[in-house]
SEMIKE-243573 format. One record per residue (C-alpha): x, y, z; residue number from 0. Coordinates in Angstrom, 3 decimals. Layout:
BEGIN
[[X,Y,Z],NUM]
...
This chain:
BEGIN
[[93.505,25.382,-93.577],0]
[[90.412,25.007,-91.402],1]
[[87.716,27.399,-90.248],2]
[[87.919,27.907,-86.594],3]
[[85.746,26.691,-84.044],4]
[[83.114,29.191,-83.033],5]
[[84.416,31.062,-80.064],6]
[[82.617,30.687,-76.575],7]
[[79.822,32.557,-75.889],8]
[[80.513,33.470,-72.454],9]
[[82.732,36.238,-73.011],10]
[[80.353,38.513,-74.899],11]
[[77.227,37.199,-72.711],12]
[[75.620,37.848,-69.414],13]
[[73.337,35.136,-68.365],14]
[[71.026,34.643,-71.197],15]
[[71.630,38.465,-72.436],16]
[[74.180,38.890,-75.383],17]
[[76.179,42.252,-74.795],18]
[[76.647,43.022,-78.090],19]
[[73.065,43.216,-78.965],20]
[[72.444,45.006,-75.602],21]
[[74.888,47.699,-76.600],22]
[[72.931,48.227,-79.996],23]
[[69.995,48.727,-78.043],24]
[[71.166,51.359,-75.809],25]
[[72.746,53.151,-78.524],26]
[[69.473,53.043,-80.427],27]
[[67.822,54.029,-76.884],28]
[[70.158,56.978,-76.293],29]
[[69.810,58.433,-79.751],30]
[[65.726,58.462,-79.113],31]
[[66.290,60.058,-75.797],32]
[[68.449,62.741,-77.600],33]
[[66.260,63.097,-80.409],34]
[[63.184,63.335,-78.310],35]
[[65.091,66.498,-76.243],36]
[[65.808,68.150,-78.919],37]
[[61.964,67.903,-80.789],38]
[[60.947,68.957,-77.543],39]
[[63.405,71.905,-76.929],40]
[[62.998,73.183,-80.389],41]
[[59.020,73.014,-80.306],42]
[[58.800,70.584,-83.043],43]
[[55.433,69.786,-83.637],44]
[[55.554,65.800,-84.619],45]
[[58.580,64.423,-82.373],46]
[[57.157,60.863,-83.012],47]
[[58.186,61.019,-86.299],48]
[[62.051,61.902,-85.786],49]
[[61.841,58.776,-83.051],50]
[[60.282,56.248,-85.335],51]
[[63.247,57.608,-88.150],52]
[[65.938,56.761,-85.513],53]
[[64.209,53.042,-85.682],54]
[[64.077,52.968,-89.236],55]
[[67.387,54.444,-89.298],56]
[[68.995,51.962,-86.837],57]
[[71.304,49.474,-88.447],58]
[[73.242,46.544,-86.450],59]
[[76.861,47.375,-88.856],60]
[[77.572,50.938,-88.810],61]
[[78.916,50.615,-92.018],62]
[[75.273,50.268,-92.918],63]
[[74.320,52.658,-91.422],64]
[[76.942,55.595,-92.372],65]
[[76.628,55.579,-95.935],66]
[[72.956,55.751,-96.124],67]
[[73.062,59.289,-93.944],68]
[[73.509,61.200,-96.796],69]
[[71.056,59.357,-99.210],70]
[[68.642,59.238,-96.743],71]
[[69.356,62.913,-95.975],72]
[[68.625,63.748,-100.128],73]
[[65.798,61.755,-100.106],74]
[[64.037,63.562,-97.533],75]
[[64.879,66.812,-99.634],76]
[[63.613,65.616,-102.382],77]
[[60.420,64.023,-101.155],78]
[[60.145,67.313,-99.564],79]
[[60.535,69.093,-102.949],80]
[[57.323,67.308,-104.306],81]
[[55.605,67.961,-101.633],82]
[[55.330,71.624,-101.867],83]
[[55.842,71.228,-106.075],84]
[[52.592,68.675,-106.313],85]
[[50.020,69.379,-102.594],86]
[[49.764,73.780,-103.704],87]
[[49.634,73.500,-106.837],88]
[[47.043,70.277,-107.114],89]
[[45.035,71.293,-103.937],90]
[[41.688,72.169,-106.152],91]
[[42.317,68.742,-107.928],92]
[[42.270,66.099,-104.746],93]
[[41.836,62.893,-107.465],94]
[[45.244,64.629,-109.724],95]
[[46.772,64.968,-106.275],96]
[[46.230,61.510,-105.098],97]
[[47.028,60.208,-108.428],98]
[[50.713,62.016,-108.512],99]
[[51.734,61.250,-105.033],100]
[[50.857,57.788,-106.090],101]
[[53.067,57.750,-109.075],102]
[[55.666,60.008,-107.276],103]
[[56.246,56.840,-104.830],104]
[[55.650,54.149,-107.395],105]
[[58.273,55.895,-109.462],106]
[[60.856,56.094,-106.058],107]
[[60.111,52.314,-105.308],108]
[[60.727,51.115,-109.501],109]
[[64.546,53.077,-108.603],110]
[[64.609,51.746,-105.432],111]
[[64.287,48.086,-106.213],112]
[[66.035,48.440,-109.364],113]
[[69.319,49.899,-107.453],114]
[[70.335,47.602,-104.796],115]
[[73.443,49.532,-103.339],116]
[[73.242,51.861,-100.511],117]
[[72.272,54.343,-103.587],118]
[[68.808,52.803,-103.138],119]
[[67.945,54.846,-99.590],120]
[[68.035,57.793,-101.531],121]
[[64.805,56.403,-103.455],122]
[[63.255,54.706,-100.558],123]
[[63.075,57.843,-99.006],124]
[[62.279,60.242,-101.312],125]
[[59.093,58.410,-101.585],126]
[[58.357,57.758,-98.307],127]
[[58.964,60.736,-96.681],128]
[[56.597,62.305,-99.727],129]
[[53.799,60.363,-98.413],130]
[[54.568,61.276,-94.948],131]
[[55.036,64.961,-95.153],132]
[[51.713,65.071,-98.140],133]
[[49.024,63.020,-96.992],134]
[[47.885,64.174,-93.533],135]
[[47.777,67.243,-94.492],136]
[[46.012,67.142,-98.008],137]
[[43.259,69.149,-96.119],138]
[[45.835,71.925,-95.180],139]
[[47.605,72.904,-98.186],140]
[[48.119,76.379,-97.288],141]
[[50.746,75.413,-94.507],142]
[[52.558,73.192,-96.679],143]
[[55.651,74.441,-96.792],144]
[[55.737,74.966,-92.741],145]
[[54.354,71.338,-92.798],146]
[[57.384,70.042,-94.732],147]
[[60.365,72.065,-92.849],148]
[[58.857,70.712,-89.768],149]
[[59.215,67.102,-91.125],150]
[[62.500,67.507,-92.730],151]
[[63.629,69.342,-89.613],152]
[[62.564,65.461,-87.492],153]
[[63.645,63.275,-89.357],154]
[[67.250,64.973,-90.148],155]
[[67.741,65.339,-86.668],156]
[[67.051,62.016,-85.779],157]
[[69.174,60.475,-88.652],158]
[[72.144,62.704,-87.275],159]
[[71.554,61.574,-83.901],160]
[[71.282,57.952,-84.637],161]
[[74.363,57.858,-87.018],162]
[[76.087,60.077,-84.256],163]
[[75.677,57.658,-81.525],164]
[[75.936,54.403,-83.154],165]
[[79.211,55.892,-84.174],166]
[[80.614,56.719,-80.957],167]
[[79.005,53.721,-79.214],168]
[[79.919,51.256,-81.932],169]
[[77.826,48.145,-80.179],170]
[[79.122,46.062,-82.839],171]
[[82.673,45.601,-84.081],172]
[[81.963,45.053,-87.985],173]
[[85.419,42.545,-88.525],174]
[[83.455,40.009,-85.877],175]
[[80.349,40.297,-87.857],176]
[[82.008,39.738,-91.407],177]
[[83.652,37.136,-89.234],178]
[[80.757,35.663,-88.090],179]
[[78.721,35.723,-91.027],180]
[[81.308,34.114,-93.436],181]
[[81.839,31.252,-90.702],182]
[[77.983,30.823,-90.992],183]
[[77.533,30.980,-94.933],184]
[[80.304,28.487,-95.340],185]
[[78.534,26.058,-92.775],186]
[[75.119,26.808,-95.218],187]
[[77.009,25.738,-97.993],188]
[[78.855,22.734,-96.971],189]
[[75.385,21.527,-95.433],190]
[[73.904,22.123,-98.627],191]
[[76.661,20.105,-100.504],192]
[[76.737,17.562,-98.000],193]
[[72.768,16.903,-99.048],194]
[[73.657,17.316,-102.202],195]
[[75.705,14.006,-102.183],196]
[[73.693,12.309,-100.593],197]
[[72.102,9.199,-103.099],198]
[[68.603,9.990,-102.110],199]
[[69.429,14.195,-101.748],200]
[[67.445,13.669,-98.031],201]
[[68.495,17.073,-97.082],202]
[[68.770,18.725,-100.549],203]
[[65.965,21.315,-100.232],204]
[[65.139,24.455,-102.429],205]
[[64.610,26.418,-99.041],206]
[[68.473,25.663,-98.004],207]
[[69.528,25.881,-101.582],208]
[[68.105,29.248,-101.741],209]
[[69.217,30.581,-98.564],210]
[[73.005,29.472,-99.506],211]
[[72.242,31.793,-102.879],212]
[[71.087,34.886,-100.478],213]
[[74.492,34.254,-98.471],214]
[[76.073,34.656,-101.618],215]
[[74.175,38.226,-102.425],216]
[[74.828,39.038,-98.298],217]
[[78.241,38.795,-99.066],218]
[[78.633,40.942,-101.956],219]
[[76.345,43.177,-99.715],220]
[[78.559,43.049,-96.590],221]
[[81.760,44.381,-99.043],222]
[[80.224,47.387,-100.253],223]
[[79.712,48.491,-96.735],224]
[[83.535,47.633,-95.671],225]
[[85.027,50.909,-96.394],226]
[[83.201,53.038,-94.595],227]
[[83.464,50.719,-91.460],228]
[[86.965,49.363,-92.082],229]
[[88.744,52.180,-94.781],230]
[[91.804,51.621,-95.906],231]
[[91.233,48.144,-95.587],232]
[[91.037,46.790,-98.991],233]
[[92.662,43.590,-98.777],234]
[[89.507,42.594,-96.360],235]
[[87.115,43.568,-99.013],236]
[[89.138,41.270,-101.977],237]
[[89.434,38.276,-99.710],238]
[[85.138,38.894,-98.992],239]
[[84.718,39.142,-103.007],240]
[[86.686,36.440,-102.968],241]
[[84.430,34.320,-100.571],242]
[[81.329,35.213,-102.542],243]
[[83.026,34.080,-106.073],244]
[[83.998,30.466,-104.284],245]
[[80.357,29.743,-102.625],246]
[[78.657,30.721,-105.888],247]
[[81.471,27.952,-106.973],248]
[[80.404,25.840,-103.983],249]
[[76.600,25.693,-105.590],250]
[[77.005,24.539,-108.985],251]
[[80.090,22.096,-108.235],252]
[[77.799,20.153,-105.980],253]
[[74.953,20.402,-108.227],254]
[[76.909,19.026,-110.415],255]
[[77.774,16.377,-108.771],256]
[[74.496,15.389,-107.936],257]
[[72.956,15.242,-111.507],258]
[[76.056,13.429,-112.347],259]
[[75.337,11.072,-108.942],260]
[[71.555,10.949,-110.248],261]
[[73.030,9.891,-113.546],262]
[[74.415,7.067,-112.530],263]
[[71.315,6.024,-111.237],264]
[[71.756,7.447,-107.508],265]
[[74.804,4.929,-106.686],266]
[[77.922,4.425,-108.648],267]
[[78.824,1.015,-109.639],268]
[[82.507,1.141,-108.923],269]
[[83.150,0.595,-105.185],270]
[[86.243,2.997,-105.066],271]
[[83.934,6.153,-106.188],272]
[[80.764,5.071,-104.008],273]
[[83.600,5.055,-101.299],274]
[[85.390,8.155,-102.133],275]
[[82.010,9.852,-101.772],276]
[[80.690,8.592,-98.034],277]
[[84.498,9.632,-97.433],278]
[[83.709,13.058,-99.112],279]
[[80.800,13.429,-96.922],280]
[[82.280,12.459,-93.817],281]
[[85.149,14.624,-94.440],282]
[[82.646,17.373,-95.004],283]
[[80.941,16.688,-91.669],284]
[[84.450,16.373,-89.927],285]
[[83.943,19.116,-86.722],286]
[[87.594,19.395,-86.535],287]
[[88.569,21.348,-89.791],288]
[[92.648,21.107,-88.846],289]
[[92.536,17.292,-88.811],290]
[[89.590,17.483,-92.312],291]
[[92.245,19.628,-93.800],292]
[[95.349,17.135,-93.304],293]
[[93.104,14.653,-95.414],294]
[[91.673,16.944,-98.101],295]
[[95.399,16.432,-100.336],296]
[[94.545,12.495,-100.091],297]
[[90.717,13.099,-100.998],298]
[[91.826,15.130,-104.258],299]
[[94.345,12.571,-105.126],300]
[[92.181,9.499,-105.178],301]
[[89.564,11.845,-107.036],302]
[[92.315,12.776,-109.844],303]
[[92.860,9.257,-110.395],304]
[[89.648,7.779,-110.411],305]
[[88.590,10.197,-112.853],306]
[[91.773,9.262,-115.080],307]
[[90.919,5.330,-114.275],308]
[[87.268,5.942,-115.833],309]
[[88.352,8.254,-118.608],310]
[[89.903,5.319,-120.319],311]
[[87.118,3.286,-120.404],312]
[[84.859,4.256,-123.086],313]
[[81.740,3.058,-122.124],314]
[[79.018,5.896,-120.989],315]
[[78.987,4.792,-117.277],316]
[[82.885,5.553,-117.105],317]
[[82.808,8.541,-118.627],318]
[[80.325,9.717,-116.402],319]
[[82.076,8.377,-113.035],320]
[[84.941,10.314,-114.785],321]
[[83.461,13.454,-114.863],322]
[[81.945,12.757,-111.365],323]
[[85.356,12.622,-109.715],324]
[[86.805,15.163,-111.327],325]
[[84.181,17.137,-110.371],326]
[[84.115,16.004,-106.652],327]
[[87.960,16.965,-106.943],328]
[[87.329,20.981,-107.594],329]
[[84.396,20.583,-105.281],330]
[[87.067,20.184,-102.048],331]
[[89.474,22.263,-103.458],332]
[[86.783,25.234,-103.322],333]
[[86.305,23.807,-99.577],334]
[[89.393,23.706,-98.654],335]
[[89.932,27.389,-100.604],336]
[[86.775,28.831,-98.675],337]
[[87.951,28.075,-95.382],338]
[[91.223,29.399,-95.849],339]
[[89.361,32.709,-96.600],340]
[[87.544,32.362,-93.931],341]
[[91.107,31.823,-91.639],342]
[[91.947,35.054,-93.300],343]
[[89.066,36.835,-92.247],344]
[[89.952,35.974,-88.943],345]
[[93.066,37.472,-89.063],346]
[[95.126,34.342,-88.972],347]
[[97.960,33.269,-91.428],348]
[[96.749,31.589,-94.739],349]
[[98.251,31.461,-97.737],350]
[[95.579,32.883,-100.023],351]
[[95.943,34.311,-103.822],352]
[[93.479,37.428,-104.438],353]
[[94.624,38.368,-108.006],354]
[[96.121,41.778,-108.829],355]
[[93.759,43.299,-107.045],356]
[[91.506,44.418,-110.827],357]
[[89.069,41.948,-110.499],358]
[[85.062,43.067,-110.385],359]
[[82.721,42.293,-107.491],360]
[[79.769,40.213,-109.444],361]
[[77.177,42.873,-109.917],362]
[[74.220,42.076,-108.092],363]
[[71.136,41.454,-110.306],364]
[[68.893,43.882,-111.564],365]
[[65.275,42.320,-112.351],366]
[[63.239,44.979,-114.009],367]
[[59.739,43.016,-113.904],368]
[[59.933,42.936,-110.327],369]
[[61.030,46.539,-109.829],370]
[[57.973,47.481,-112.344],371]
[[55.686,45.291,-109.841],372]
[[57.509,46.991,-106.985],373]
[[56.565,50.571,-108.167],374]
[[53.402,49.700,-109.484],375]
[[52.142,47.992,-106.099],376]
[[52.928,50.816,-103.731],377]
[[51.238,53.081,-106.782],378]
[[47.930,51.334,-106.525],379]
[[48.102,50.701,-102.920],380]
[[48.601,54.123,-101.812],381]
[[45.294,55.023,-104.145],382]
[[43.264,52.270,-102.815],383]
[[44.151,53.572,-99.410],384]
[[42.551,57.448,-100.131],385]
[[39.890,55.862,-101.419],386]
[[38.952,54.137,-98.722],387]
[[39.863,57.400,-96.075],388]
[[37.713,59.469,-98.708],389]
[[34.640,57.290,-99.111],390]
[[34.338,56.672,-95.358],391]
[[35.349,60.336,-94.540],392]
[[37.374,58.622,-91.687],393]
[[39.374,61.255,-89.497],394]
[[42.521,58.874,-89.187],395]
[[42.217,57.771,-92.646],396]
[[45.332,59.891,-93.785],397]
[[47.494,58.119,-91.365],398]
[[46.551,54.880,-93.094],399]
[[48.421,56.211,-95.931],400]
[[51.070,57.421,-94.524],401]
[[51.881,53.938,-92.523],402]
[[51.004,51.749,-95.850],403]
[[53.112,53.682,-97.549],404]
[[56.129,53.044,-94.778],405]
[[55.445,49.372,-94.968],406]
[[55.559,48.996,-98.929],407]
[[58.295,51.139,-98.951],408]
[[60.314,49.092,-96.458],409]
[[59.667,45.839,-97.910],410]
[[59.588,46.653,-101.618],411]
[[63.094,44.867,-102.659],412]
[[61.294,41.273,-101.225],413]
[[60.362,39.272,-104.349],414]
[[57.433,38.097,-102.471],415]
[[56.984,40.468,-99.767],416]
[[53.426,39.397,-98.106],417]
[[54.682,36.804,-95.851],418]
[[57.197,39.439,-94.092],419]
[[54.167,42.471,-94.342],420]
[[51.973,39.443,-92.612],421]
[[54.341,38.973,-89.591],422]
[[54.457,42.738,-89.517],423]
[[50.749,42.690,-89.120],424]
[[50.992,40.362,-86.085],425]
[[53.751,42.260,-84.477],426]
[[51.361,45.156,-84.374],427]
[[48.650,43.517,-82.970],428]
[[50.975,41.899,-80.003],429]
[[52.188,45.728,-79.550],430]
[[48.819,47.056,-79.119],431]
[[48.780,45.609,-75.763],432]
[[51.695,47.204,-74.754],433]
[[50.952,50.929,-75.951],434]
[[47.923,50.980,-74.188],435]
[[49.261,49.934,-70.923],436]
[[51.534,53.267,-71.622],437]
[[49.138,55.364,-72.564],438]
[[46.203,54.677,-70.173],439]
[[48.830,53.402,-67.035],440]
[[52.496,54.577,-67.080],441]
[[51.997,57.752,-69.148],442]
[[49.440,59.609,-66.817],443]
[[52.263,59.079,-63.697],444]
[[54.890,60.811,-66.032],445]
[[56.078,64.264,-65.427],446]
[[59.060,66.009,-67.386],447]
[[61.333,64.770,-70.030],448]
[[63.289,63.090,-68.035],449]
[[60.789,60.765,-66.477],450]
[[59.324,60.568,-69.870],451]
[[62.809,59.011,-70.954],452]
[[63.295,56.622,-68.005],453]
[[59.583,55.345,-68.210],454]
[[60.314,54.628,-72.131],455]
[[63.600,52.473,-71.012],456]
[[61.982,49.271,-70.569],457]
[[60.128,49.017,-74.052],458]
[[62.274,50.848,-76.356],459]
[[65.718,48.502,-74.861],460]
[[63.347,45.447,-75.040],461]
[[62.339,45.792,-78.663],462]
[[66.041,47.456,-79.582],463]
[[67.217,43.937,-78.468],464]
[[65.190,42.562,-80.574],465]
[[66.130,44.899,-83.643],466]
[[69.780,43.581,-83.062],467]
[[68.774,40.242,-83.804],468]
[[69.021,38.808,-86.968],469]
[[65.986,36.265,-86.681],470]
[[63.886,38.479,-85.104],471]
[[64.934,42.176,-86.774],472]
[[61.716,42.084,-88.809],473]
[[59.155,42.022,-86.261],474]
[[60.987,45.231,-84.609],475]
[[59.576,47.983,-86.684],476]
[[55.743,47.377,-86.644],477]
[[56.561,47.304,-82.795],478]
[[58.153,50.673,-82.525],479]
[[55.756,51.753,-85.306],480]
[[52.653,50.805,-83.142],481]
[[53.921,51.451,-79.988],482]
[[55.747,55.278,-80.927],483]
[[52.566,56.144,-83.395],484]
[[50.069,55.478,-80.726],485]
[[52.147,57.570,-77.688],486]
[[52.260,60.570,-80.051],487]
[[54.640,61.812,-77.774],488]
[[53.126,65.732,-78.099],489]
[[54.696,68.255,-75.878],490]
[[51.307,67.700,-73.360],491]
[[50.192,64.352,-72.399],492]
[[46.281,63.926,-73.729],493]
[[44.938,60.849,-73.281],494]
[[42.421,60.177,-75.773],495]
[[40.851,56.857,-76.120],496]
[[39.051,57.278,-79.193],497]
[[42.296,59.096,-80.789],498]
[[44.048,56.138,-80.058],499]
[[41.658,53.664,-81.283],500]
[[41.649,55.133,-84.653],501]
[[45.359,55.437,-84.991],502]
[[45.791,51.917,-84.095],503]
[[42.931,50.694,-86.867],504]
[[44.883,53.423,-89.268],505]
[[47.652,51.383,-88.848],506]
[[45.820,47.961,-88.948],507]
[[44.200,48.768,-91.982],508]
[[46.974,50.535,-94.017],509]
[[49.208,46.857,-93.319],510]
[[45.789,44.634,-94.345],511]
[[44.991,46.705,-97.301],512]
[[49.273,46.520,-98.300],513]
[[48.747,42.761,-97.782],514]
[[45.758,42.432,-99.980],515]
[[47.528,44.645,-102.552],516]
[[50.894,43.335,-102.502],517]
[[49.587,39.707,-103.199],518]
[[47.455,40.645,-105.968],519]
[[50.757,42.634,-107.472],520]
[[54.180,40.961,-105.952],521]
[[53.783,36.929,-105.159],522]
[[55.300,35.513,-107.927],523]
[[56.757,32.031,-108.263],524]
[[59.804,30.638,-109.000],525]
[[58.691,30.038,-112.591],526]
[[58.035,33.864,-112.827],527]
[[61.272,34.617,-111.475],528]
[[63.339,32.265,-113.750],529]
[[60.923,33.882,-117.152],530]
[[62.228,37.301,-115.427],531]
[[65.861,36.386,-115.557],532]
């Protein structure tokens, strides 16, 4: 069985634009457009806080998307409900007050990390939207409760709208991605192996090793999402469990192989193994997979009886070279068994055996140390931040704490988050830029919501395009963060220079000071990491 050549790009591409990510981004578009009628209509006063929640909402699969509506939609309840249980009732204790919202969203974050199915959104939002609805208004308690209606009232309408459209639209067929994705994990892994046997392990890195272990956890991922974009399908969702057990296979067989390759001093003695492995390798780098499979049956064959050959020899060496081809045996049977899961993926006919259908997904891990670091980073983070708005009295200070407390809270499940929170940093600053040309240039030409909406078209599609792609998904946010934050996108246009200024060094410095306190709290090494497990 053989995974299938990558189809041609052409027929989901126009010029250098791919369709299917162009799609996303209109969806995503057209759901802010909606959204940003209906704030209007109904007089709500924030509406750039239900567009920024379509952003965050946004998710390439809709099956990711769907079942985090209604644990995103609990969360915002219930980050509501300690708003208007903790801001009234602290309001004559501002350091009790700080010092409870802080734990509030620790607490959230600790769950959040420590729960990593869909279940988790529930967490993630609870405390985030806390901080949201709490913090800019700490010096308005009184109108608390109006406060928080108003926020739920944004950000449930533009979680509705995005899941709505996204729906409808459907800019991405979710069997093409699983597709897709499997086809590309499998090429990780059989990279990874191929460096693996190498003598001298010249492309045997931690960095690929590591990212073949995150397909793994991706696929596991990508099945609890399958029902609610592909129900009824369950045989799908067995053969991706089943894809996820054989590359965790694929790891440790070819680890195993190399120590046992090391062990015989990088190069085995007898000619027939050293031979069976370049043939190994070049059967692994064979680019057609119908002609690689043909040859796998001879490949196991001469493994199976070089290993029997060795075995009764009963010197060290031999046993070793037994165990090596042995080993290299079940190593291309998993190939071979991996791409014929991968054929069925793609809807073509493999023989495959998925059990009775009883077997257990491998739980993904829960690491309790990091999800204590997790909660107790965005604690102390979102105190260092009123510290700094108090002490300096600075009028945009409780925006700081709002934004630091989106950033933490979208990058809390990272084991080492600061490198992503640094590119998010430098996103912002290359947005800057941009948001001023719309609030100085474009924005003063506007008139009407529907002008409003066409003048936004050329930003919001560009940076939707780059939300829908993988390698680049990350740097998306901080750009509709900076760009949507610093618009304000009130019901009439005031341009105010100085207003905008400090929103954009609110933003700055709630992303520096969540650098600063997520590498005193959250980059660990891999020595930490293996002490945790």
């Amino acid at each position: 069985m053989s995974v299938p050549a990558r189809a041609p790009a052409w027929h989901h591409r126009f010029f250098l634009c791919d369709l299917h990510k162009l799609l996303f981004s209109l969806s995503s578009y057209l759901a802010c457009v909606v959204t940003l009628g209906i704030a209007f209509a109904a007089e709500l006063p924030r509406p750039w806080w239900a567009i920024l929640t379509v952003y965050v909402t946004a998710q390439p699969m809709s099956g990711a998307l769907r079942p985090k509506v209604s644990y995103r939609l609990i969360g915002i309840v219930l980050g509501a409900i300690a708003s208007i249980l903790l801001v009234p009732n602290l309001q004559n204790s501002p350091e009790l007050l700080v010092l409870s919202l802080a734990a509030w969203t620790g607490t959230c974050i600790y769950l959040a990390v420590s729960d990593r199915t869909p279940r988790a959104f529930l967490f993630q939002m609870a405390g985030f939207s806390a901080a949201v609805i709490s913090f800019p208004y700490l010096d308005d308690p009184g109108n608390i409760f109006t406060t928080t209606i108003s926020r739920v009232e944004e950000m449930t309408v533009a979680i509705v709208a995005v899941t709505l459209v996204h729906s409808v639209m459907r800019p991405w067929n979710v069997r093409e991605i699983i597709q897709e994705r499997a086809r590309s994990f499998l090429r990780d892994a059989m990279e990874w192996a191929d460096g693996a046997l190498d003598a001298q392990h010249k492309n045997l890195s931690n960095s690929r090793r590591q990212r073949v272990a995150a397909d793994v956890t991706e696929l596991g991922i990508v099945a609890i999402h399958l029902p609610y974009d592909m129900p009824g399908l369950t045989s799908t969702r067995a053969v991706v469990y089943a894809l996820q057990r054989n590359l965790a296979s694929l790891i440790s067989l070819a680890s195993a192989v190399a120590h046992r390759v090391d062990l015989l001093s990088g190069k085995p003695t007898d000619k027939d193994l050293a031979a069976l492995i370049d043939d190994t390798r070049d059967w692994l780098q064979e680019r057609d997979r119908q002609r690689a499979d043909e040859n796998a049956d001879e490949l196991i064959a001469r493994a199976r009886l070089l290993g029997r050959k060795s075995s009764s020899r009963a010197d060290w060496s031999a046993l070793i070279a037994a165990s090596l081809a042995e080993r290299l045996a079940e190593f291309i049977e998993t190939v071979r068994e991996a791409e014929t899961l991968v054929m069925a993926l793609d809807g073509k006919p493999a023989r495959i055996t998925l059990g009775n259908g009883n077997e257990k997904p491998r739980q993904l891990s829960q690491d309790r140390a990091l999800a204590v670091l997790a909660g107790a980073a965005t604690a102390a983070a979102i105190v260092l931040y009123c510290l700094i708005w108090i002490l300096l009295a600075w009028p945009a200070g409780s925006a700081t704490a709002a934004f630091a407390a989106l950033v933490t809270c979208s990058f809390a499940a990272q084991e080492d988050p600061a490198p992503a929170i640094r590119r998010y940093l430098l996103a912002t600053l290359a947005t800057f830029p941009i948001a001023a040309i719309y609030m100085f240039v474009v924005l003063p030409c506007v008139d009407g919501y529907a002008m409003l909406s066409l003048a936004l078209a050329p930003a919001m599609i560009g940076i939707g395009y780059i939300q829908a792609d993988p390698a680049r998904s990350t740097i998306a946010l901080p750009m509709f963060s900076c760009l949507i934050v610093g618009l304000g996108f009130v019901d009439s246009f005031q341009p105010d220079f100085t207003s905008f200024v400090n929103t954009g060094i609110a933003q700055v410095m709630g992303i520096v000071v969540t650098i600063a306190v997520t590498r005193l709290f959250r980059s660990v090494g891999a020595e930490w990491t293996a002490r945790a497990w």
